[in-house]
Backbone as a ProteinNet text record, in pm:
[ID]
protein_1_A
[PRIMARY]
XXXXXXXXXXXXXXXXXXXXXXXXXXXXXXXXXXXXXXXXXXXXXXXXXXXXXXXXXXXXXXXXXXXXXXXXXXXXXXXXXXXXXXXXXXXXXXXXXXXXXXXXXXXXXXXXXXXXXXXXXXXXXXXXXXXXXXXXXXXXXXXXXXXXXXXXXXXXXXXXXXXXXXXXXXXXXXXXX
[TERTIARY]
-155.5	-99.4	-50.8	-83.1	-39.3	41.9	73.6	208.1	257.3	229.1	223.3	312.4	378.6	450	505.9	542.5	541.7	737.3	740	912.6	905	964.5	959.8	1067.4	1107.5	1229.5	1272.8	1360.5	1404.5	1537.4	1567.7	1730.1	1834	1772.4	1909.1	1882.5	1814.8	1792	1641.6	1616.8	1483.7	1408.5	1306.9	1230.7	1130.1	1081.3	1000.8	882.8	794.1	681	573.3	548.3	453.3	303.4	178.3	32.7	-31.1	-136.9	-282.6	-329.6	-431.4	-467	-607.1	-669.8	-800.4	-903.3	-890.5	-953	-918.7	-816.3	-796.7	-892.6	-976.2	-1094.2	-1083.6	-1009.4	-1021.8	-832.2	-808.3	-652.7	-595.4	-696.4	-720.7	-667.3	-690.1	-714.7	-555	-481.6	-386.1	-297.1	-304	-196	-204.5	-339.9	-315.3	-259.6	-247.6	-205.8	-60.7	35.7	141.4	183.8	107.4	144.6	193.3	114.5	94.2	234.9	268.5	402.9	490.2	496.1	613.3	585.7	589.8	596.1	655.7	780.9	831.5	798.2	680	655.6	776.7	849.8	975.7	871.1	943.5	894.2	855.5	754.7	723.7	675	721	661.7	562.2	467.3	381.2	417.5	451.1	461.5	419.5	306.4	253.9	256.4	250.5	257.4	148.4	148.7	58.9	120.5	158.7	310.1	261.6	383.8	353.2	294.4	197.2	89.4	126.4	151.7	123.8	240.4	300.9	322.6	276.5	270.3	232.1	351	379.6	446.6	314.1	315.7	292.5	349.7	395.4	455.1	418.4	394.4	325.7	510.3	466.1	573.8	501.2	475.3	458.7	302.8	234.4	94.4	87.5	175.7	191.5	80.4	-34.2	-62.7	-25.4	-85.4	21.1	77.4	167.9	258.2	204.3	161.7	139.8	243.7	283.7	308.6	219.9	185.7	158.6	187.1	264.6	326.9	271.1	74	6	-143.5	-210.8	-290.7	-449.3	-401.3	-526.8	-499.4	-387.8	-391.1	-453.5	-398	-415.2	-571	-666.5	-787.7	-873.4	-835.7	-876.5	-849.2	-770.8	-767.7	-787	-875.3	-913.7	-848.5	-703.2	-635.8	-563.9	-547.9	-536.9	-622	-722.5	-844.9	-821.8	-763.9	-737.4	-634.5	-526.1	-463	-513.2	-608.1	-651.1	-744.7	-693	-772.3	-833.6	-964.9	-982.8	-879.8	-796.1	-747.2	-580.5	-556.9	-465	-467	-573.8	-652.3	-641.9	-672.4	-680.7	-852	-960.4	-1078.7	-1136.7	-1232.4	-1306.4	-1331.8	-1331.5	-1365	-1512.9	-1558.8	-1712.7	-1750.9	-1638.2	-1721.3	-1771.5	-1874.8	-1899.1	-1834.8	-1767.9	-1698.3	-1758	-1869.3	-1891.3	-1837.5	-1725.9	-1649.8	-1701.6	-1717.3	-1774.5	-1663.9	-1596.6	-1499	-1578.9	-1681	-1765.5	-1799.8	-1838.5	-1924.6	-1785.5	-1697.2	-1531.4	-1507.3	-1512	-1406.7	-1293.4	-1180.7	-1096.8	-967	-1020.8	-987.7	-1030.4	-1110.5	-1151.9	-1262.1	-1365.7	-1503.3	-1579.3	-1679.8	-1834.7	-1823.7	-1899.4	-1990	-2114.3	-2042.7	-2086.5	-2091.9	-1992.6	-1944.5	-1839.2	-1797.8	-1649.2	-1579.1	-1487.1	-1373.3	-1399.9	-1464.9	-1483.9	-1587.9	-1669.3	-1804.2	-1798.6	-1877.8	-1854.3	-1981	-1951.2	-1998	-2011.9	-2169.4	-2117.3	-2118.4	-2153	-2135.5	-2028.7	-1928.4	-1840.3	-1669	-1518.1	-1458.2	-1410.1	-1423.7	-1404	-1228.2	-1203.7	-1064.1	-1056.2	-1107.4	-1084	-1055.5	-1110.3	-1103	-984.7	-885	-766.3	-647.9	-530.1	-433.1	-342.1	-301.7	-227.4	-67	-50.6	79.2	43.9	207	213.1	122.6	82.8	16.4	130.3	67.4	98.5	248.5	278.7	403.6	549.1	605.2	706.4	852.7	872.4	952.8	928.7	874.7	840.5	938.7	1032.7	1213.9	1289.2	1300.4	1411.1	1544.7	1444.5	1545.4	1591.5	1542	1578.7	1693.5	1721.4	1843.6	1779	1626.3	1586.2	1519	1585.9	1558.3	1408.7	1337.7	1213.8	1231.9	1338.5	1353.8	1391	1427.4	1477.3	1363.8	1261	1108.6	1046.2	1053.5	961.4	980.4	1159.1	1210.1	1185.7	1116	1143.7	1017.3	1012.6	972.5	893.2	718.2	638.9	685.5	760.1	813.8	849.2	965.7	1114	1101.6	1027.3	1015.4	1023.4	969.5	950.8	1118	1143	1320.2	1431.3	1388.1	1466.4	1474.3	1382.6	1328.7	1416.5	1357.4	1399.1	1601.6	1640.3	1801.2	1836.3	1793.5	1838.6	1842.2	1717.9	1691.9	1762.6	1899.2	1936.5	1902.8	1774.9	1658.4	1618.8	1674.3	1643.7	1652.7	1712.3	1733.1	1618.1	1533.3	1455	1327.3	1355.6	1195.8	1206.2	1320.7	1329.2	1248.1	1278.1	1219	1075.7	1050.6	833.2	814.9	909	811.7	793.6
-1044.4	-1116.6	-1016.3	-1016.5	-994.8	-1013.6	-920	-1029.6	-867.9	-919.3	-796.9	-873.2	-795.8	-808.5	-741.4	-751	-667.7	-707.2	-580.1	-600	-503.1	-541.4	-501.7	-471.2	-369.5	-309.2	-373.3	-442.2	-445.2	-447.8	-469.1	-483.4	-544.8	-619.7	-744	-731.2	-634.3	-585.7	-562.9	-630.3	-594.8	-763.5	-801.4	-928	-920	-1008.2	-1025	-1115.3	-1087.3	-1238.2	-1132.6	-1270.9	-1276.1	-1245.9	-1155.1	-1179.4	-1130	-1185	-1221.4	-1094.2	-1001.8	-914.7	-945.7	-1040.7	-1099.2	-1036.1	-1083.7	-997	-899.9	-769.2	-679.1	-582.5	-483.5	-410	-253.1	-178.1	-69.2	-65.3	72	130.6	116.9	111	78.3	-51.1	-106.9	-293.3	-298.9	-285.9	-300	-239.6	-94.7	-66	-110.9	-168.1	-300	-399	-468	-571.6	-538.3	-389.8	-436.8	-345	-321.3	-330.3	-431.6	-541.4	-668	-739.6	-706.8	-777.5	-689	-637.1	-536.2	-532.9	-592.6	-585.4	-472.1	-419.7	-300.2	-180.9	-181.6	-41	-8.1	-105.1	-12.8	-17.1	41.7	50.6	-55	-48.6	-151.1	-96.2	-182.7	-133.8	-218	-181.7	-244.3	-283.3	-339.7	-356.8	-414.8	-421.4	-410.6	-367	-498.9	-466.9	-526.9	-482.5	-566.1	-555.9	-717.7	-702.9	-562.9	-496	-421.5	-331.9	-300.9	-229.6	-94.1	-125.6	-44.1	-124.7	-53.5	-55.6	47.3	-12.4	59.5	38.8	162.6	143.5	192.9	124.1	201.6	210.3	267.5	280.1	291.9	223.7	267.5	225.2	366	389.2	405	297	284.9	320	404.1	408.8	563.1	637.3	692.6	708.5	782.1	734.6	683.7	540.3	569.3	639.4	642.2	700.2	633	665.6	583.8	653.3	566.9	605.8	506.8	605.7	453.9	521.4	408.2	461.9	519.1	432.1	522	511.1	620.5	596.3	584.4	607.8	499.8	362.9	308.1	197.8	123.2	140.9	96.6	123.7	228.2	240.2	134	54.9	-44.5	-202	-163.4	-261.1	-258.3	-356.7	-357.2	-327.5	-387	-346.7	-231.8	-140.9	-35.1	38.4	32.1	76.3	115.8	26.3	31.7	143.2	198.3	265.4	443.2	422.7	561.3	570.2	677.8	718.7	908.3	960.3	1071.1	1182.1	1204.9	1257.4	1279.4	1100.2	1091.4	1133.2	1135.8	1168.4	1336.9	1374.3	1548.8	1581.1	1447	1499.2	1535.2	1582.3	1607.3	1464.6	1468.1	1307.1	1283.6	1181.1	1154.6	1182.9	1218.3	1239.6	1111.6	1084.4	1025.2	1024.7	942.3	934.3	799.6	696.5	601.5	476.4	515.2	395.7	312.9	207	115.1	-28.6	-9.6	-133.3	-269.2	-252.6	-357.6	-390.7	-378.4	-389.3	-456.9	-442.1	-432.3	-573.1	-641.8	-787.6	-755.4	-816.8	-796.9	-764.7	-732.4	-656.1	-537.5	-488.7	-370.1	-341.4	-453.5	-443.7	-392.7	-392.7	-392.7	-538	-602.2	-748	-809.7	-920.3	-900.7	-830	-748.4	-633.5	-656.7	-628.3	-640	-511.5	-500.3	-379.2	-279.2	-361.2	-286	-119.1	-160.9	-117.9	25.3	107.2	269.5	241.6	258.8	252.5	385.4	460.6	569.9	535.8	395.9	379.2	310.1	265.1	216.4	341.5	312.7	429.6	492.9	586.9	668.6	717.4	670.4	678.4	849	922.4	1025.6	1122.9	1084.7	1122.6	1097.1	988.3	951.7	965.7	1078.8	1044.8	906.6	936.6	854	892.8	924.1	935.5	939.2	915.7	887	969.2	908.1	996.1	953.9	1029.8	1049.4	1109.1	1030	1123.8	1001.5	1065.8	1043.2	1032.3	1114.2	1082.8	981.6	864.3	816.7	700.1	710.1	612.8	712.8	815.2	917.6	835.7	888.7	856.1	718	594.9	479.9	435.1	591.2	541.7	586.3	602	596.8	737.2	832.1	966.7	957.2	1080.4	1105.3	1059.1	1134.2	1117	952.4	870.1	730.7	696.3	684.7	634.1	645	755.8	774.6	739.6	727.7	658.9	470.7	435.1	254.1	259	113.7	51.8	-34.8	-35.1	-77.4	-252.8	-325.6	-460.1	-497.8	-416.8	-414.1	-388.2	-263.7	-202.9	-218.1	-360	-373	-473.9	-538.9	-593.5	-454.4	-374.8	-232.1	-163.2	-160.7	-79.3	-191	-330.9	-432.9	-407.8	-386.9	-377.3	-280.6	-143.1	-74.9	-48.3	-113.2	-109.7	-217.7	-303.2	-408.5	-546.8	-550	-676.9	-746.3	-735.1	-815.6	-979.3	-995.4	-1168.1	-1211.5	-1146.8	-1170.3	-1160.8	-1035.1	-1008.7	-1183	-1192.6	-1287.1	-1432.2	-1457.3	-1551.1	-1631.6	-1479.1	-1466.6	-1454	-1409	-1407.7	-1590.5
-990.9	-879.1	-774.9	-655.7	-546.7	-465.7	-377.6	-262.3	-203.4	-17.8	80.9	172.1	204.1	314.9	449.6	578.8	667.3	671	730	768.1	858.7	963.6	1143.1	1132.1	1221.3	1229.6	1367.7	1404.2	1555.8	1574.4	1729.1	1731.6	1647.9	1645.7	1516.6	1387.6	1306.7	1186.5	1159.2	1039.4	985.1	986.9	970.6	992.4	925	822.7	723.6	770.6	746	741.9	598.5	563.4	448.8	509.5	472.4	547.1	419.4	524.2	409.3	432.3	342	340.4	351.9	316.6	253	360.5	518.2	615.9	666.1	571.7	649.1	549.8	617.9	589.9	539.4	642.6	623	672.8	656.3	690.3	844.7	910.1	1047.5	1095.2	994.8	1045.2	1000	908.3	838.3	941.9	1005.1	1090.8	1198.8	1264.9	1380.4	1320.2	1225.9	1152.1	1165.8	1135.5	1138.2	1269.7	1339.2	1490	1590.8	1532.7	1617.9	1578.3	1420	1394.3	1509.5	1535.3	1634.4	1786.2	1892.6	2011	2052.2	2018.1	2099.6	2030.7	1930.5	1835.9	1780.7	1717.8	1623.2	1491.2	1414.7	1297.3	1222.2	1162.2	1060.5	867.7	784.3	692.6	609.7	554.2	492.8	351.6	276.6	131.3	70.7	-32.4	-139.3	-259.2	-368	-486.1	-597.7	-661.2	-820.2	-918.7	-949.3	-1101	-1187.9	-1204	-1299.1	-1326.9	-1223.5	-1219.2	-1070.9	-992.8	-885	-796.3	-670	-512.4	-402	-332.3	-167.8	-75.8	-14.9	142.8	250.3	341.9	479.3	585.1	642.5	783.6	881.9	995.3	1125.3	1205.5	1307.2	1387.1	1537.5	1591.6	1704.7	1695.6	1783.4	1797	1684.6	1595.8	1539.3	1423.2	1358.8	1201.1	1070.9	1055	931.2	858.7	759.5	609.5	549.3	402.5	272.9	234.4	90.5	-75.4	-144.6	-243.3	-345.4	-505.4	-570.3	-640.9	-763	-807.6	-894.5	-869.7	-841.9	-809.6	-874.5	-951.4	-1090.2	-1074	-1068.1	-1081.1	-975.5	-836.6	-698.1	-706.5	-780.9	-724.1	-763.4	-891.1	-927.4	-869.8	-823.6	-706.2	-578.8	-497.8	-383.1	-230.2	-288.9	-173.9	-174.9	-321.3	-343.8	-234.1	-263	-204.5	-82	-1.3	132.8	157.7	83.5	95.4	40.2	-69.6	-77	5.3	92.1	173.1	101.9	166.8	133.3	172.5	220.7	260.9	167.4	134.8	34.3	-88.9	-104	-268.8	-258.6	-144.1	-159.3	-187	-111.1	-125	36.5	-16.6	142.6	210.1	357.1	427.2	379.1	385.4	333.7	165.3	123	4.5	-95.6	-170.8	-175	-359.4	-422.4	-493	-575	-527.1	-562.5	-551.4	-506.2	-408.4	-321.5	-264.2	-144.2	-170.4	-67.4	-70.2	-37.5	11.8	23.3	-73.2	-182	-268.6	-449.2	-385.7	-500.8	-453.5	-601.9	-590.3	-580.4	-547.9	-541	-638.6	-770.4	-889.8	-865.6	-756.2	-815.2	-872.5	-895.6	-1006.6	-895.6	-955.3	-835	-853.8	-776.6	-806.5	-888.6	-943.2	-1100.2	-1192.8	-1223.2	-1342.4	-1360.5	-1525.7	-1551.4	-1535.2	-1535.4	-1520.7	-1635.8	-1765.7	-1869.2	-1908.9	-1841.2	-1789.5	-1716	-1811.2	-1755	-1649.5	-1493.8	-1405.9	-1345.9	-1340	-1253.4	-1094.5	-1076.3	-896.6	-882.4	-982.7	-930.2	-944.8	-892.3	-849.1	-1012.6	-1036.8	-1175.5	-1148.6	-1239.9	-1259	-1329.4	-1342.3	-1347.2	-1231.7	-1098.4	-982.2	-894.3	-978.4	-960.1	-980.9	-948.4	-1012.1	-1103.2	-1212.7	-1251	-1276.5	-1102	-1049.1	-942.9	-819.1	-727.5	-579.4	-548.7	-407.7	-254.4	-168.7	-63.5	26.8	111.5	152.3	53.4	16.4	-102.4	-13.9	144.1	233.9	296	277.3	388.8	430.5	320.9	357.2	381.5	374.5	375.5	475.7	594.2	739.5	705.2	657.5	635	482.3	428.4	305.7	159.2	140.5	43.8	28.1	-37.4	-80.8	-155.4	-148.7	-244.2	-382.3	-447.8	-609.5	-613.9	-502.8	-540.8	-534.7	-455.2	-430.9	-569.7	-644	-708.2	-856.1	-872.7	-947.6	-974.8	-851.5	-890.1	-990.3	-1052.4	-1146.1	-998.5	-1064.7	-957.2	-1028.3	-1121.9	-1129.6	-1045	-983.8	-897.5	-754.3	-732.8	-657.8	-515.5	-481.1	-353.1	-301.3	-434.2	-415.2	-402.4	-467.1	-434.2	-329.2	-294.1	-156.7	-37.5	-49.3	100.2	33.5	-62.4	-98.2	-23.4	-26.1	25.9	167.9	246.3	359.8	406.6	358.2	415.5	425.1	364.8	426.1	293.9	210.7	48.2	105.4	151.9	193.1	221.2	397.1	427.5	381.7	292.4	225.6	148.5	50.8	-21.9	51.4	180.3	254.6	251.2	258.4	264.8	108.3	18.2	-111.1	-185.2
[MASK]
+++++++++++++++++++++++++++++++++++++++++++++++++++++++++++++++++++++++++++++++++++++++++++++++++++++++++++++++++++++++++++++++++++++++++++++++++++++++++++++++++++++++++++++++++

């Protein structure tokens, strides 16, 4: 089970809305996605989780590149919208490399189409090529209350109620979930 959410930073605090990920494509689409939540480019964060399994932050700060974290990244690669967040660059591979990955081609578990998860695939993404620990930038709450070692400390259960606690905004996240 899934469940993403955007929280906008603006004058009168933080602001939650719930969105669909279903047509967002590449990393691109996602930081127009939470651009559009923000009219004055304050900050926004992306949050994503899979019970138990994995969370994502992203941050877009105005016309800025995103920030990822994600909290494991074996897990997230098996999932599709994981997917969206490893980028080559996050991973620590060359751009283009070809890894067997095609998000086109991934149900939204993560399979190829028509294959089970079970299935040693060499065209589908090899979890050996994956950490199974956290990637990306690990500051990416600092300025907002939430130190590296606290980030890396949550429980991907909790995680995203921890994170909106500390940032003030647990109510609102509460709203959209």
């Amino acid at each position: 089970m899934y469940f993403a959410a955007l929280l906008a930073r603006t004058e009168d605090g933080w602001e939650a809305s719930d969105t669909e990920l279903d047509d967002v494509e590449t990393l691109s689409d996602l930081a127009d996605l939470a651009r559009e939540s923000s009219p004055d480019e304050d900050t926004v964060l992306v949050l994503i989780e899979q019970e138990d399994s994995w969370f994502g932050v992203v941050r877009v700060d105005g016309e800025d590149d995103p920030r990822i974290y994600v909290s494991d990244a074996a897990a997230a690669a098996r999932s599709a919208y994981g997917e969206l967040l490893l980028t080559d660059e996050l991973l620590g591979r060359e751009p283009g490399t070809d890894d067997g990955s095609d998000l086109d081609s991934l149900d939204l578990d993560g399979t190829e189409d028509g294959e089970s998860g079970d299935e040693d695939d060499e065209d589908g993404p090899s979890a050996d090529a994956v950490p199974h620990s956290p990637v990306g930038d690990s500051q990416i709450l600092d300025d907002l209350g939430i130190s590296e070692k606290e980030l890396r400390a949550l429980d991907a259960d909790d995680a995203l109620n921890a994170i909106a606690e500390a940032l003030g905004a647990s109510e609102v996240l509460e709203t959209v979930r």
